[in-house]
C-alpha positions in Angstrom: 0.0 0.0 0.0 1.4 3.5 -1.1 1.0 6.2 2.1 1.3 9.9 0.9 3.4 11.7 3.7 1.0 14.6 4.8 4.0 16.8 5.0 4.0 17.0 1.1 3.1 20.8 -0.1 0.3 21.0 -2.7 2.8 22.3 -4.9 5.3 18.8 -4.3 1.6 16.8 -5.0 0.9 18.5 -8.8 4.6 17.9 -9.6 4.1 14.2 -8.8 3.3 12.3 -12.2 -0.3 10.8 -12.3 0.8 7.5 -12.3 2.7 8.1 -8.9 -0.4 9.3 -7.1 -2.8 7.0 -8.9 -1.4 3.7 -8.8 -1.8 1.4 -5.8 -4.0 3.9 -3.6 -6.3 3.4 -1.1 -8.7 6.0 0.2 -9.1 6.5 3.9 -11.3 9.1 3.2 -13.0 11.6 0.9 -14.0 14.9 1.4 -15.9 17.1 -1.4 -17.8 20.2 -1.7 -19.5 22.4 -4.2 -21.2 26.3 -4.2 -24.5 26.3 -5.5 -24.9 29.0 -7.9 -28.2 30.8 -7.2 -30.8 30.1 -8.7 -31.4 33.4 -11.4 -27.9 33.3 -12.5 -27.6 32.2 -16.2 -31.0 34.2 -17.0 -28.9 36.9 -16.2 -26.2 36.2 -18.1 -27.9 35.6 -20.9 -29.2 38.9 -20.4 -26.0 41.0 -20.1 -24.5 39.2 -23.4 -27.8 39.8 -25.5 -28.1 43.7 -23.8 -23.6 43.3 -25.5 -21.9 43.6 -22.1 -18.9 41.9 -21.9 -19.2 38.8 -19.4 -15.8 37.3 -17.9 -14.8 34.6 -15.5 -11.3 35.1 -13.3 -10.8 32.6 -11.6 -7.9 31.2 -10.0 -9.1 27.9 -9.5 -8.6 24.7 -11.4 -9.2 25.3 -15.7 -11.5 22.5 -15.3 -13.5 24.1 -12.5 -13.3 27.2 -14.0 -14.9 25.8 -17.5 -17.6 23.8 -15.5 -18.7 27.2 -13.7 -18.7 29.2 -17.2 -20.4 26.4 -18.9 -23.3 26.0 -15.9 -23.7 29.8 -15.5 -24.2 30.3 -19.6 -21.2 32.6 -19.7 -19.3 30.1 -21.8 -21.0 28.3 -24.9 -19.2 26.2 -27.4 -19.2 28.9 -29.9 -17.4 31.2 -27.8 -13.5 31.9 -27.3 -11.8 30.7 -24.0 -8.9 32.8 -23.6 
């Protein structure tokens, strides 16, 4: 069994190849957690692009995070640019 030492920084952990973290593991436990967006969010959006405001995301989280949040809120569509 592989034991990650709790000592490692986050930045050590994303420097680690998948392979290394993924292989062999076993989960003592499992936390996850999630904002809601409210409720009246992407009607709103939708609103600000059709009225030609410019809509953004900054983010510093994850670019997968950040995609999911664009994509659920209406701000990002596939026929729009990521930058």
């Amino acid at each position: 069994m592989k034991v990650l030492d709790a000592r490692l920084t986050e930045s050590q952990i994303q420097n680690m190849q998948e392979d290394e973290l993924e292989k062999d593991l076993v989960l003592i436990g499992v936390v996850g957690s999630a904002d809601k967006m409210q409720e009246d969010v992407r009607s709103c959006v939708s609103e600000f692009i059709r009225a030609g405001i410019k809509v953004w995301i900054v983010t510093g989280d994850k670019d997968s995070t950040a995609k999911a949040v664009g994509y659920n809120s209406g701000i990002l569509s596939p026929e729009r640019e990521i930058l």
